[in-house]
N, C-alpha and C positions, 0 to 999 in steps of 0.2 A: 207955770207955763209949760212944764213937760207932763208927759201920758209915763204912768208904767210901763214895761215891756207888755204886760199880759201874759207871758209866764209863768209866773209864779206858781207853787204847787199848792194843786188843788184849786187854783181859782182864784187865791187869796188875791185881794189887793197888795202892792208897794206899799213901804213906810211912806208917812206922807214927805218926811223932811229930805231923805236920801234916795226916794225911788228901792232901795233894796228892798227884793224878797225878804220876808220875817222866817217864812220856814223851807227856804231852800226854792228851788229850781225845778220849773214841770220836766219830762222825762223829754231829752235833747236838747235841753239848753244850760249855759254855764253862765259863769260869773255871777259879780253880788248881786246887778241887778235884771239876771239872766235874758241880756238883751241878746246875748251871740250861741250861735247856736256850736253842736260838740265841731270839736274838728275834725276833719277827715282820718276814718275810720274810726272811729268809734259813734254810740248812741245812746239812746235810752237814759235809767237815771243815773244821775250826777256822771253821764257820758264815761261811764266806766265797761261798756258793754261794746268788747271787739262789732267792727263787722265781719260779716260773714265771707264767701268769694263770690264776690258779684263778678257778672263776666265785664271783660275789658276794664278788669279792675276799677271799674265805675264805684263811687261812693254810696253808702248804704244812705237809706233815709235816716235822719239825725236822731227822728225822733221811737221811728219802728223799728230800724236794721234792714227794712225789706229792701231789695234790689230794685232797681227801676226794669221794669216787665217782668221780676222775676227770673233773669236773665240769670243765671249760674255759670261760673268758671267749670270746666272740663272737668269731673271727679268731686262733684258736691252735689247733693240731693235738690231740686224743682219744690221745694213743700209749701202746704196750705201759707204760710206768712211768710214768703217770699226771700226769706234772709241767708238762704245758702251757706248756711252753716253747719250741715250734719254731710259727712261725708258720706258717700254712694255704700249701698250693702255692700256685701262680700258677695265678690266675684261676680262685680259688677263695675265697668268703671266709664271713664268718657260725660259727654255733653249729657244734662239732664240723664245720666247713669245708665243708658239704656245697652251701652255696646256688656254682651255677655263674658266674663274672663277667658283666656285658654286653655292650654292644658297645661297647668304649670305639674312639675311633679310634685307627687305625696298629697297633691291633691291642695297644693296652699294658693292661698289666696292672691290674686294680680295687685300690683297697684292700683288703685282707684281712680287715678288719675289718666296715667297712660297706657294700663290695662298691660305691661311690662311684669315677667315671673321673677323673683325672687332667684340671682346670681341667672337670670336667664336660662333655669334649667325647667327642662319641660317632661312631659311622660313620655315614656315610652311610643315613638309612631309617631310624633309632631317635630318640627324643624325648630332649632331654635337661631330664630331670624333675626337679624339689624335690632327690631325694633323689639327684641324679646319677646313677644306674648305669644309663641306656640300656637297660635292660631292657625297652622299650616300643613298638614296632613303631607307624609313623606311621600317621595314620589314612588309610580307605579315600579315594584324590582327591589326596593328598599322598604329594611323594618329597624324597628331598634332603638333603642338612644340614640339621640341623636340624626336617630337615620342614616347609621355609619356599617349596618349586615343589606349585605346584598341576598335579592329571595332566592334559591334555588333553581330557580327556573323550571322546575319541574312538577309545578299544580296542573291538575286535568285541562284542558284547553286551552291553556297558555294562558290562564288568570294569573291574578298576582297573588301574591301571599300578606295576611294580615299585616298593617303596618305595625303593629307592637310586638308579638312575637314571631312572625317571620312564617307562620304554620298557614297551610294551606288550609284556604276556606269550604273548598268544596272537597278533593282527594287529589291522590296522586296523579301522573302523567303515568300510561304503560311503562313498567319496568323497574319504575320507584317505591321506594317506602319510608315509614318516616313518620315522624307527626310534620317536618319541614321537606319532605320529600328530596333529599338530600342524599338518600344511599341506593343504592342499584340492590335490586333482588340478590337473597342468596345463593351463593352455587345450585344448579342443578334447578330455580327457578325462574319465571321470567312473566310480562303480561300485566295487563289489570289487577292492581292489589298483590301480585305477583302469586296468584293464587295456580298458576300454569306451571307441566310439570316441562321438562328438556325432553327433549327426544334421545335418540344413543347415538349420540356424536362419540365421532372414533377420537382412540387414544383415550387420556386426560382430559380434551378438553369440554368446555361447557357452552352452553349455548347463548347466545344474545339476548341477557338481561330483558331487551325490549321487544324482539322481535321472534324470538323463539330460534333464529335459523343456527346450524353447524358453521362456525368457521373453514372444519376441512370436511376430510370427507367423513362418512358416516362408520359408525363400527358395523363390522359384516352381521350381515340381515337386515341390513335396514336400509331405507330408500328415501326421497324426497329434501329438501330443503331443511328439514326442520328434522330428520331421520326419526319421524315417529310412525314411518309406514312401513312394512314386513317387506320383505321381497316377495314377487308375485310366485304363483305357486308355479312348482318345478324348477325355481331357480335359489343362488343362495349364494353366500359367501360375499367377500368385497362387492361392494358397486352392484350387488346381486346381478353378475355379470358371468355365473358357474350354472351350468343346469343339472339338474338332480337326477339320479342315474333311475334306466327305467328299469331296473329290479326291484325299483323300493314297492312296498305293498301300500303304503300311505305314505303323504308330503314328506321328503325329506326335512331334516333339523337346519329352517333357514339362516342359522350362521354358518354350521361347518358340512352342512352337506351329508349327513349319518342318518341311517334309516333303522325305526323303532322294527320293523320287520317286511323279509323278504320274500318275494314274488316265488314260488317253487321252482326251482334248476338255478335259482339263484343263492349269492353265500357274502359273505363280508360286511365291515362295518360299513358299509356304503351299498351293500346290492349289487355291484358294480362286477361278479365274475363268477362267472357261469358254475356248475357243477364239473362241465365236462371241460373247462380250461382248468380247473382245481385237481380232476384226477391224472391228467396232463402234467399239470406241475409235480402233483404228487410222485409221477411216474416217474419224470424228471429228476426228480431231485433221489430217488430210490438208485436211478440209473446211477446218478452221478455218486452216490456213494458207493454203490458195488465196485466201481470204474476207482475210485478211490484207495478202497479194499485193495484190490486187484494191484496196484501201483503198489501201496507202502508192504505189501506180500515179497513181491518180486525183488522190491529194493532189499531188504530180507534178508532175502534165498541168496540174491549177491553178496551181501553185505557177508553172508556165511561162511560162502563158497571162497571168497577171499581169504578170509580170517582160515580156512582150514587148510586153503594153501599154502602159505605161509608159513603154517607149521610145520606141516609136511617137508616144505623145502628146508628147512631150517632143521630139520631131523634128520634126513638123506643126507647133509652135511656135516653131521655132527659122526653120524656111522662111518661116512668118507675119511676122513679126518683120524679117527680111532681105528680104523683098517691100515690106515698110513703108519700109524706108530709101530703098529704089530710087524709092519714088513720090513721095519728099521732095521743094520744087522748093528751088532753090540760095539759098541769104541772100542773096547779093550780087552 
């Protein structure tokens, strides 16, 4: 009065006395006379066969492992037989495996699961966020691991600087150089590429990195903001605020004001005095030494006239004196 299960492997009929399978159990079913099917999570034969990750951890089919629709937990491959059991590629992870990994660093593979880097370390230029997976690009100002170097600030337009190494994508800002635009022109340059020369700023100092101008004022001969203009002709020296003398035969030397040659009746390193103010001074100066002469002569002739007085006096006394003895009369 009982039926076999219809189980049995391969088809077989039950013994007729006990209903047991003779040779075992079709693929998801168990016991002697494989009336019950595997138990949850497992299938196939002799239900020795995990399932796979069906989503909502729903039970596989007993007999195939497939999931019901196919359905996959978060980090397990969608495949032809339905049984979710091969984990998502590499650098691949999520629902039916479709979310792409991040940027884990050295280039290793995400979780397949929560798409999370390995210690949460990411490449160079990506954030490493709450939920690890680097998927985050630093913000605009910032490069680096972790996103922890700030950019220079000084890329051409006021762009930002690659997120991984920090180096400007297109060039520098006026003034900068660099592969990260980080250092100011050197002494003596300034400008685009700092390809720009200073003008002659006075003193020491140099000019504005970016803008070309003198801090003070300019060294003599020179004029304009940026002291790369001559002084206008016939003038010179500081602040080209001197005018060049009109003996010169051509422009005077716009720093010191000297002329390469001079106008005829004119004389000096400047042009600046006439011929006949030179024979003038010549005369002058001829006078003042005759006038000279004439003084240390005279001082001299006294200087003499004393000295031979003196002797004289001093002889006249000495006669005096020796006339006195002679008119002595004798002691004794």
């Amino acid at each position: 009065m009982y039926n076999c299960s219809g189980h049995c492997k391969g088809g077989l009929p039950c013994k007729k006395d006990d209903g047991i399978c003779i040779e075992g159990c079709a693929d998801g079913w168990t016991k002697d006379k494989c009336d019950e099917e595997c138990k949850r999570g497992f299938y196939g034969m002799n239900c020795t066969h995990p399932c796979g990750r069906c989503a909502k951890t729903e039970k596989c089919d007993h007999v195939t492992g497939s999931c019901p629709n196919g359905d996959c937990e978060p980090g397990w491959k969608h495949t032809p037989d339905k049984r979710c059991d091969e984990a998502c590629n590499d650098y691949f992870y999520g629902k039916n495996c479709t979310n792409p990994c991040g940027n884990c660093a050295k280039t290793e593979k995400c979780d397949h699961v929560n798409g999370s880097c390995p210690n949460g370390d990411c490449e160079k230029g990506w954030k490493n966020t709450p939920d690890k997976r680097c998927n985050i690009e630093c913000d605009n100002g910032t490069f680096g691991e972790h996103c922890m170097y700030n950019c220079s600030g000084h890329c051409t337009g006021g762009l930002p600087c690659k997120k991984d190494d920090g180096i400007c994508i297109e060039e520098c800002a006026d003034g900068w150089t660099k592969d990260k635009c980080n250092e100011e022109c050197p002494t003596g340059a300034y400008g685009k590429k700092c390809e720009r020369i200073c003008g002659n700023c006075g003193g020491n100092d140099t000019c504005n990195h970016i803008s070309g101008s003198c801090p003070n004022l300019c060294a003599p001969g020179f004029q304009a903001e940026k002291c790369d203009t001559e002084c206008d002709n016939d003038t010179f020296g500081l602040r080209c605020n001197l005018t060049c003398s009109k003996g010169c035969f051509t422009l005077c030397n716009k720093r010191n004001g000297t002329c390469d040659k001079c106008h005829n009746g004119f004389i000096g390193e400047f042009c600046n005095i006439t011929v006949a103010e030179s024979q003038v001074q010549d005369l002058i100066q001829t006078d003042a030494g005759v006038a000279a002469f004439f003084v240390i002569f005279v001082i001299v002739v006294i200087v003499l006239v004393v000295v031979m007085a003196r002797k004289s006096r001093k002889k006249k006394a000495h006669e005096i004196e020796l006339q006195d003895r002679k008119e002595m009369p004798n002691s004794g």
